[in-house]
N, CA, C and O atoms as a GROMACS GRO file, in nm:
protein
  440
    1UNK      N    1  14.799  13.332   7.229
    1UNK     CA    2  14.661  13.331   7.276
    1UNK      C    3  14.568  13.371   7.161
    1UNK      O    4  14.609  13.463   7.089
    2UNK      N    5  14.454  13.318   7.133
    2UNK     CA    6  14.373  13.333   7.050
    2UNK      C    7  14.238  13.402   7.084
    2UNK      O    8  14.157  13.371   7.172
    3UNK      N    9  14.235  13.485   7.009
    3UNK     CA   10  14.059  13.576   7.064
    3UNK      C   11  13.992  13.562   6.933
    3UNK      O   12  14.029  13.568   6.816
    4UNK      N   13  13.869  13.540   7.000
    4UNK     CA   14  13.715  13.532   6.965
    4UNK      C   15  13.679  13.659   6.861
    4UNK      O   16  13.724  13.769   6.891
    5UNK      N   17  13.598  13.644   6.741
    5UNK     CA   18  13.580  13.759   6.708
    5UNK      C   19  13.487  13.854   6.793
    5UNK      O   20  13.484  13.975   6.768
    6UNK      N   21  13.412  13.798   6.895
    6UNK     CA   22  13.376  13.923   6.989
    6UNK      C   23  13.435  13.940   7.056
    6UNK      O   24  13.383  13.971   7.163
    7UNK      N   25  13.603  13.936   7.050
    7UNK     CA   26  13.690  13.982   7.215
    7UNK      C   27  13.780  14.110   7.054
    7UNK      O   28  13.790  14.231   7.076
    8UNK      N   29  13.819  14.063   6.948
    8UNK     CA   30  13.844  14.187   6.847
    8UNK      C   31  13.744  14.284   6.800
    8UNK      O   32  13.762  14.405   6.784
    9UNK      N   33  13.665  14.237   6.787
    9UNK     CA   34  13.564  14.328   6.718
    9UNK      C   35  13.445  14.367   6.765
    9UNK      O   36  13.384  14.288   6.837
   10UNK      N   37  13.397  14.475   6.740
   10UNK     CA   38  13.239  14.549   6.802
   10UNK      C   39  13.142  14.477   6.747
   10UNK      O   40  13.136  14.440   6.630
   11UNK      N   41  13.030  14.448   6.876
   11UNK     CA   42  12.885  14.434   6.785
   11UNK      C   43  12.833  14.467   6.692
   11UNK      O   44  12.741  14.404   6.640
   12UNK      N   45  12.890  14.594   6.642
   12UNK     CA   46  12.831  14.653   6.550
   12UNK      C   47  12.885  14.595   6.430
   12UNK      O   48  12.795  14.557   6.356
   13UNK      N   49  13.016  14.572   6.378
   13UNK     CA   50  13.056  14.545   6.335
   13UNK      C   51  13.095  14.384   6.304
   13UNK      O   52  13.152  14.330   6.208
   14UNK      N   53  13.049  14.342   6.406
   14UNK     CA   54  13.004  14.170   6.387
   14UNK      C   55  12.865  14.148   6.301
   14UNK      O   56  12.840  14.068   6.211
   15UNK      N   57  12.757  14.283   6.384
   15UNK     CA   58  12.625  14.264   6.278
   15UNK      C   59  12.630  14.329   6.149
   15UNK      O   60  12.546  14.292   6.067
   16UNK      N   61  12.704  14.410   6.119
   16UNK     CA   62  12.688  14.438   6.014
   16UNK      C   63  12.715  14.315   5.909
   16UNK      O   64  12.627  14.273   5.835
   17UNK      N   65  12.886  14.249   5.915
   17UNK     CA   66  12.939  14.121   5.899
   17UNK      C   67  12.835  14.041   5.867
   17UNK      O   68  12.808  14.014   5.750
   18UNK      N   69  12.774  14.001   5.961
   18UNK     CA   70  12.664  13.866   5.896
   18UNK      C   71  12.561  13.910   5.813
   18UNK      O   72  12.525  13.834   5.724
   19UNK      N   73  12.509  14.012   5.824
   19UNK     CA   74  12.371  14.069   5.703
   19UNK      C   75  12.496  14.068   5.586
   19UNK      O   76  12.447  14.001   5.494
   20UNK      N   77  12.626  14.108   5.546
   20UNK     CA   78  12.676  14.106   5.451
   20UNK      C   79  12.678  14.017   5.418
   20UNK      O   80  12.654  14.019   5.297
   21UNK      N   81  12.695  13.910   5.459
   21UNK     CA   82  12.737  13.754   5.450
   21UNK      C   83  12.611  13.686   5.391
   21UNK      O   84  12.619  13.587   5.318
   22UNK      N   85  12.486  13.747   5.427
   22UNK     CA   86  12.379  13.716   5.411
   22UNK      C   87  12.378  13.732   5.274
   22UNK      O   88  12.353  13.629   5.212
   23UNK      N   89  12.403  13.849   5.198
   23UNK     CA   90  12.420  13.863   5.090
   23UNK      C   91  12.514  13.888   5.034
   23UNK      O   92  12.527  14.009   5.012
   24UNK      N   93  12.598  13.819   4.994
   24UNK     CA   94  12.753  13.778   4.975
   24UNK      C   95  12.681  13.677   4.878
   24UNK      O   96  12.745  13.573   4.889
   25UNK      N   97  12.558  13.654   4.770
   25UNK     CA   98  12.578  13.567   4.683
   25UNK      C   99  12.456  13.610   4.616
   25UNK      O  100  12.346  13.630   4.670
   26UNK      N  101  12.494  13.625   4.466
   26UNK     CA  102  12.383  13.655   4.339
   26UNK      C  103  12.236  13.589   4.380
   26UNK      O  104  12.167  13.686   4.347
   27UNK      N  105  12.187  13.539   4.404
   27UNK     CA  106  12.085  13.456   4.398
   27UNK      C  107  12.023  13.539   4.521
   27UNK      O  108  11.921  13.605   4.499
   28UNK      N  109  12.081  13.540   4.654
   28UNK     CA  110  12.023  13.629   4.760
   28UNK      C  111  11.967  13.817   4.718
   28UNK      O  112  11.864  13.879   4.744
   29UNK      N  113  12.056  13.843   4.666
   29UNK     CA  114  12.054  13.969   4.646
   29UNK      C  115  11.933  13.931   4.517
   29UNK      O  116  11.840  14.011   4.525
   30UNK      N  117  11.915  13.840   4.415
   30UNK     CA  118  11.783  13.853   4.383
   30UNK      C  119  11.649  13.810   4.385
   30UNK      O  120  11.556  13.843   4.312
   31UNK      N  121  11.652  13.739   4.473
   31UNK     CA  122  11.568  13.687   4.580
   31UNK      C  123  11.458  13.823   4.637
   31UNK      O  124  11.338  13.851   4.631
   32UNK      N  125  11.604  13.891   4.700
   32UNK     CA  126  11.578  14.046   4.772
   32UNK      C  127  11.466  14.134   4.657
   32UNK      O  128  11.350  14.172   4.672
   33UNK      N  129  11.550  14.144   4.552
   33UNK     CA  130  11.526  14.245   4.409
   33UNK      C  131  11.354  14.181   4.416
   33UNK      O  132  11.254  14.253   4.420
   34UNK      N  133  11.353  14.053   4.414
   34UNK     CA  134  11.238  14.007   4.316
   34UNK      C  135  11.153  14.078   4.441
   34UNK      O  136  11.084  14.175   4.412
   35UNK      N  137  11.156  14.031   4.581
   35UNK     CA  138  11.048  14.053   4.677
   35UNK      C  139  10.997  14.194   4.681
   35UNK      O  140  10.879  14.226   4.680
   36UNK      N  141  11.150  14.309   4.687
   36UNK     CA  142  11.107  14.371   4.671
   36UNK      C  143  10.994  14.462   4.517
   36UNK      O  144  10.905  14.546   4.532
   37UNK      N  145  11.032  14.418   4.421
   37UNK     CA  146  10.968  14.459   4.286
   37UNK      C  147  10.851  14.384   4.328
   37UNK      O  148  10.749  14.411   4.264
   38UNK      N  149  10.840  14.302   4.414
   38UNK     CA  150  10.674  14.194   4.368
   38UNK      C  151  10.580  14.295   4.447
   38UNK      O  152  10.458  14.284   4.435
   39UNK      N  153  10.658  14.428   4.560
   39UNK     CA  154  10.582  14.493   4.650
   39UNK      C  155  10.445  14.430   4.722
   39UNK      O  156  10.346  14.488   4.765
   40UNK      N  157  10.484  14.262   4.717
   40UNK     CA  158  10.398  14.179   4.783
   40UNK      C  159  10.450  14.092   4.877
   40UNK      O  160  10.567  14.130   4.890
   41UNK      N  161  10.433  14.004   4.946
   41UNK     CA  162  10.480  13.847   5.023
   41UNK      C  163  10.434  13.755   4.880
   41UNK      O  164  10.346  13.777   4.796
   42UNK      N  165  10.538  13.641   4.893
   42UNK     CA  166  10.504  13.619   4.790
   42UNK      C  167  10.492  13.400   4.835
   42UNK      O  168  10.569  13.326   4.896
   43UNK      N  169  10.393  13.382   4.782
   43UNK     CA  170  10.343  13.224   4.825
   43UNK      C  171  10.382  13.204   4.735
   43UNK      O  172  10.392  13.299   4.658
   44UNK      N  173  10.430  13.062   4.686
   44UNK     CA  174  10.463  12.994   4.566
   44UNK      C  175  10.564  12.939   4.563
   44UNK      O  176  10.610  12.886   4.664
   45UNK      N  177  10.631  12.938   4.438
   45UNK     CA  178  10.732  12.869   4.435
   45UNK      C  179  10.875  12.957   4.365
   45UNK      O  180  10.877  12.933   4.244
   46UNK      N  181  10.952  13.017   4.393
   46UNK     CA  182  11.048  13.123   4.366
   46UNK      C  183  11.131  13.134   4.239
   46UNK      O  184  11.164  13.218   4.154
   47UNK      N  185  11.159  12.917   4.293
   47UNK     CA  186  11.254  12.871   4.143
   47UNK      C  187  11.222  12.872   4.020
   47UNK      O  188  11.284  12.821   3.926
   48UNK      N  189  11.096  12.948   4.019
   48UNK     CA  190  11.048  12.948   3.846
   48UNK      C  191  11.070  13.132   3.844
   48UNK      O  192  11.019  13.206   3.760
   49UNK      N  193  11.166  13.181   3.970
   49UNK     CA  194  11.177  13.276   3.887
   49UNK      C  195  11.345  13.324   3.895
   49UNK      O  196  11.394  13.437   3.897
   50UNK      N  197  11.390  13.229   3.897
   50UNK     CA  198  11.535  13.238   3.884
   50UNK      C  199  11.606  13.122   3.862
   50UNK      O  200  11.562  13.022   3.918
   51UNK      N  201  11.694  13.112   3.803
   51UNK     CA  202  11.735  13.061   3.718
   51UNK      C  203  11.854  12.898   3.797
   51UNK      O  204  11.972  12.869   3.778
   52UNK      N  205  11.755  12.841   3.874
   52UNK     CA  206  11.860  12.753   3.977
   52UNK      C  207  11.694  12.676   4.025
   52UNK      O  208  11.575  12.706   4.034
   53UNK      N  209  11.781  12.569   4.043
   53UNK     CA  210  11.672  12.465   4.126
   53UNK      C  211  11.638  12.525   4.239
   53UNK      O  212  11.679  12.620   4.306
   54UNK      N  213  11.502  12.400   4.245
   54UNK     CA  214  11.416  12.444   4.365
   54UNK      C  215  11.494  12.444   4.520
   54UNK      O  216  11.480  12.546   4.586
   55UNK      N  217  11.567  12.343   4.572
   55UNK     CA  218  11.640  12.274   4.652
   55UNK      C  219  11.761  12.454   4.676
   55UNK      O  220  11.749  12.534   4.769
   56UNK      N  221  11.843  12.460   4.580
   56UNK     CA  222  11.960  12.557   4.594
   56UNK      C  223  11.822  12.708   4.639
   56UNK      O  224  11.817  12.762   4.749
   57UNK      N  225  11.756  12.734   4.552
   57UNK     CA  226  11.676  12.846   4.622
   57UNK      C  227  11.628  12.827   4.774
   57UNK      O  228  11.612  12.923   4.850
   58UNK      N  229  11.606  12.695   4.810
   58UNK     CA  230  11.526  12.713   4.906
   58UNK      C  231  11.682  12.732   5.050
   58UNK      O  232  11.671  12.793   5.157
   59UNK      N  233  11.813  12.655   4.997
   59UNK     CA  234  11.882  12.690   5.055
   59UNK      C  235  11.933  12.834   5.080
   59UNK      O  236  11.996  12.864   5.182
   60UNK      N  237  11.900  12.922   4.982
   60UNK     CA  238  11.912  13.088   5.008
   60UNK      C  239  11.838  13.160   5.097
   60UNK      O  240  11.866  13.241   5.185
   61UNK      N  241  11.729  13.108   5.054
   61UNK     CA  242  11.601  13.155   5.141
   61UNK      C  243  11.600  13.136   5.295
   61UNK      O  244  11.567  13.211   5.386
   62UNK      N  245  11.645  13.010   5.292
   62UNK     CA  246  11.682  13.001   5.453
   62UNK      C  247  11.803  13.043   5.525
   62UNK      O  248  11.819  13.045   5.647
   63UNK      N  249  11.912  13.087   5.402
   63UNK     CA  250  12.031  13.203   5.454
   63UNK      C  251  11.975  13.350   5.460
   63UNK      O  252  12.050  13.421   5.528
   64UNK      N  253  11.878  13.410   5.415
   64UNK     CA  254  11.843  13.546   5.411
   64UNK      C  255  11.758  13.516   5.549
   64UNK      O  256  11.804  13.581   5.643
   65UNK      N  257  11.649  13.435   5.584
   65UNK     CA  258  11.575  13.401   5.659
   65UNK      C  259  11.637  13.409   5.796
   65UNK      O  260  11.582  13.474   5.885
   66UNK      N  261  11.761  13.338   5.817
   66UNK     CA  262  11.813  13.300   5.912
   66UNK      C  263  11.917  13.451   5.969
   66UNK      O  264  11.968  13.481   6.077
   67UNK      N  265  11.915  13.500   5.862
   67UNK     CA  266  11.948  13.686   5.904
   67UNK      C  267  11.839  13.750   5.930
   67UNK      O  268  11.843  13.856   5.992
   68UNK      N  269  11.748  13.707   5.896
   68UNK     CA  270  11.633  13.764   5.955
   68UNK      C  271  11.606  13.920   5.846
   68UNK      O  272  11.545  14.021   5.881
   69UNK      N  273  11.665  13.899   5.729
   69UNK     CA  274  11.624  13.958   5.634
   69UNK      C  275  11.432  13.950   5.518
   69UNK      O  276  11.361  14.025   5.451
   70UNK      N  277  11.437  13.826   5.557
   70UNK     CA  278  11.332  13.774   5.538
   70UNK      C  279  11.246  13.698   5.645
   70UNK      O  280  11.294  13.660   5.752
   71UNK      N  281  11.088  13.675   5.599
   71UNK     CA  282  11.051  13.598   5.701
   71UNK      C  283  11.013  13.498   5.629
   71UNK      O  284  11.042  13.509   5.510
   72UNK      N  285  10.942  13.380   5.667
   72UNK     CA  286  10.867  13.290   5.622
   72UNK      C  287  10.780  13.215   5.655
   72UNK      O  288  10.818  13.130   5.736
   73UNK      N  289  10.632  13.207   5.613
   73UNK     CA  290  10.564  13.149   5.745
   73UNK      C  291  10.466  13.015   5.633
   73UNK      O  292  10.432  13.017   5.515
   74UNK      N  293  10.458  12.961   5.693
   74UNK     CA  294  10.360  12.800   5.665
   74UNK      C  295  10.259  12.821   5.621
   74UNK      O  296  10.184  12.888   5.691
   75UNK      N  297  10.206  12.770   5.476
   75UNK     CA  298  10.021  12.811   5.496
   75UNK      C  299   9.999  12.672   5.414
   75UNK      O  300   9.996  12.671   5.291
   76UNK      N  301   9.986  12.566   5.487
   76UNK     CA  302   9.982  12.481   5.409
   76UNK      C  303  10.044  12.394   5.374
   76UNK      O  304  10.109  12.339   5.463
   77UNK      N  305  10.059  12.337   5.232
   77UNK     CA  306  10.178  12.344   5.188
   77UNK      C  307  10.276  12.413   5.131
   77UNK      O  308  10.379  12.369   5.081
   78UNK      N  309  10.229  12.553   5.142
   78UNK     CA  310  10.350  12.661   5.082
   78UNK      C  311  10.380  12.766   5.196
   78UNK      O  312  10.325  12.805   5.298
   79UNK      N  313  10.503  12.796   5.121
   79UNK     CA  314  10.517  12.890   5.209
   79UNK      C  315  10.501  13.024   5.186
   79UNK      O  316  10.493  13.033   5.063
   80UNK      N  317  10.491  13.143   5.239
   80UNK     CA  318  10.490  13.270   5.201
   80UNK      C  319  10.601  13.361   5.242
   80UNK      O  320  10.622  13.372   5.363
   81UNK      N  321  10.678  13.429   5.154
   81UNK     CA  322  10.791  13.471   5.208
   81UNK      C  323  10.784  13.659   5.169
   81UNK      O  324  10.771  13.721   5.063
   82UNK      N  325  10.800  13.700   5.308
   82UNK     CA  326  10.804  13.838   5.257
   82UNK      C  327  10.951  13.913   5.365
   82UNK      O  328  11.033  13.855   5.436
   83UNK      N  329  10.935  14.042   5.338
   83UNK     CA  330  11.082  14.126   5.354
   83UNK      C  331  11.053  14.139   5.469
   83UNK      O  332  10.934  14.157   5.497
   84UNK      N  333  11.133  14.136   5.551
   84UNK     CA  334  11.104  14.217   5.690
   84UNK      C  335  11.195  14.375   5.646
   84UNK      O  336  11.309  14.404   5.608
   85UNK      N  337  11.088  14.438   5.674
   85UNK     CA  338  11.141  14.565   5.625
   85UNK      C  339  11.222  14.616   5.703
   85UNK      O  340  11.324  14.682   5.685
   86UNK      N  341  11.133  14.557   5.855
   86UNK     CA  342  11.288  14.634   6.004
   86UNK      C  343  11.405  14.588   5.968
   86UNK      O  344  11.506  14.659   5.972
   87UNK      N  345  11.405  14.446   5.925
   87UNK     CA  346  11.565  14.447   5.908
   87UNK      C  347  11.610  14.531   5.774
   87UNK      O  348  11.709  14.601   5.750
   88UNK      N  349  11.526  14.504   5.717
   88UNK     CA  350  11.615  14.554   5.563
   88UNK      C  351  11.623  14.709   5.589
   88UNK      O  352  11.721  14.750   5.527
   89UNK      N  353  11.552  14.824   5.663
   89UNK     CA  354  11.612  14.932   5.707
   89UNK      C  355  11.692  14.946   5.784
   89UNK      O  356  11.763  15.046   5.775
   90UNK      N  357  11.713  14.848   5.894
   90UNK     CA  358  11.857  14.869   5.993
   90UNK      C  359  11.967  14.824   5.871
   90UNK      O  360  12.049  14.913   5.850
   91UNK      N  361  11.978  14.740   5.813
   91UNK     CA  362  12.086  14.716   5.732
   91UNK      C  363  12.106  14.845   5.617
   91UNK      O  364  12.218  14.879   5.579
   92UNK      N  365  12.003  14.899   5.576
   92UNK     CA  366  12.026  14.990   5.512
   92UNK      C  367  12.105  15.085   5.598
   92UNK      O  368  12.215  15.124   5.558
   93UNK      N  369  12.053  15.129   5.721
   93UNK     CA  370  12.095  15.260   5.799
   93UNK      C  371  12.246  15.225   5.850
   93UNK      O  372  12.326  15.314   5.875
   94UNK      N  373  12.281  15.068   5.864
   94UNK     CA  374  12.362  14.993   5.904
   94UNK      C  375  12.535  15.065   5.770
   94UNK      O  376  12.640  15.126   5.791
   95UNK      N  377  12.472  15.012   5.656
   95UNK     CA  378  12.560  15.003   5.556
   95UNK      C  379  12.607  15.175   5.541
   95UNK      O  380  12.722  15.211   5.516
   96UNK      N  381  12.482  15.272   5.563
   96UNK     CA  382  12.511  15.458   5.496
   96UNK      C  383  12.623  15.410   5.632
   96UNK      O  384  12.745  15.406   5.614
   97UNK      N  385  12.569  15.381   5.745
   97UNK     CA  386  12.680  15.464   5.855
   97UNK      C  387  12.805  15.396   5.855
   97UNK      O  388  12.893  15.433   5.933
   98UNK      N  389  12.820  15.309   5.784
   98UNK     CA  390  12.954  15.237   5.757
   98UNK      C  391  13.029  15.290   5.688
   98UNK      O  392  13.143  15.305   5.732
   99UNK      N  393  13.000  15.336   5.560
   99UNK     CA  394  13.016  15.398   5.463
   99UNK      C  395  13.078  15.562   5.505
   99UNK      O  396  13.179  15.619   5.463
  100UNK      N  397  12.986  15.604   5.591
  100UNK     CA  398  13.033  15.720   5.600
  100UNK      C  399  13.134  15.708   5.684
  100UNK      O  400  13.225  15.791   5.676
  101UNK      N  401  13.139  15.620   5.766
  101UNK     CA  402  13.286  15.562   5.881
  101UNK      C  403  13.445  15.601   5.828
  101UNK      O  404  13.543  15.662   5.870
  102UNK      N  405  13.388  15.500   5.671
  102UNK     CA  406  13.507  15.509   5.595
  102UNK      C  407  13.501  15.582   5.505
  102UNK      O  408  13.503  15.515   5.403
  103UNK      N  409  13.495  15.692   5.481
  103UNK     CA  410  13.480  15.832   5.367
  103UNK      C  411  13.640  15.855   5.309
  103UNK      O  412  13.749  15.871   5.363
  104UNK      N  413  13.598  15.849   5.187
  104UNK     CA  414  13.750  15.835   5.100
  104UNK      C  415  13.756  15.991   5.093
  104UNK      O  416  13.661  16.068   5.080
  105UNK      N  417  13.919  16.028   5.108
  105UNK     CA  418  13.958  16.182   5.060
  105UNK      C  419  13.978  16.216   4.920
  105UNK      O  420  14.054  16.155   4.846
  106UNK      N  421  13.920  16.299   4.893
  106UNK     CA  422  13.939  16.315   4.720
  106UNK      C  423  14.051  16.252   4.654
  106UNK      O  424  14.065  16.186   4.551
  107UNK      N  425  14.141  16.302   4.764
  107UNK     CA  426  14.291  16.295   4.687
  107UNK      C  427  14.314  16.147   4.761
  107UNK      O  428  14.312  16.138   4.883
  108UNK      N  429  14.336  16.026   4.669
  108UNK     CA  430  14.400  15.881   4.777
  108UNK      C  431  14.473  15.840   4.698
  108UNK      O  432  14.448  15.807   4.583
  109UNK      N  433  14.586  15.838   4.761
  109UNK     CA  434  14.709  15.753   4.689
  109UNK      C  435  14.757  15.619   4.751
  109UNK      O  436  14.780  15.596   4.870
  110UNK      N  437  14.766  15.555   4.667
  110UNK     CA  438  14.823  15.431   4.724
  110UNK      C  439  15.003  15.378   4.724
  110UNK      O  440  15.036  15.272   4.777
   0.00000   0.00000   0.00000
């Protein structure tokens, strides 16, 4: 018989899973970096600030987006993309309490 990952595993631990997944790739995580350093939303165009076509960025953007790490809204023809900070603090508060879940003992042998 085969189970579902929500018949093994906790919600919690399913959401944590996909925000990781979310950023599970260089380009996301600086995507993240840039928005946050720009301490703005930022309209324009992204791929002139990293190092990958327009097309592959915009495919990131809509993986961070679609975690709802980011938002993105229409003005035009551009778009404006800024942090949703609620998520990016539940994932923060998400990741300490994970972390502390699994607390290594000084002493670990393998």
């Amino acid at each position: 018989m085969a189970y579902s990952k929500q018949e093994l595993f906790s919600k919690q631990l399913q959401d944590c899973a996909e925000l990781y997944k979310a950023l599970g790739h260089p380009a996301r995580l600086a995507i993240l970096k840039y928005l946050v350093e720009a301490k703005t939303c930022i309209t324009g165009d992204l791929a002139e600030e990293l190092p990958l076509g327009r097309t592959t960025v915009n495919q990131h953007l809509k993986e961070l987006k679609d975690a709802g790490l980011i938002t993105g809204t229409t003005e035009g023809v551009k778009t404006c993309y800024c942090l949703n900070l609620e998520k990016i603090r539940e994932l923060k508060k998400m990741s300490e309490n994970f972390m502390n879940e699994i607390n290594i003992p000084v002493i670990f042998e393998c």
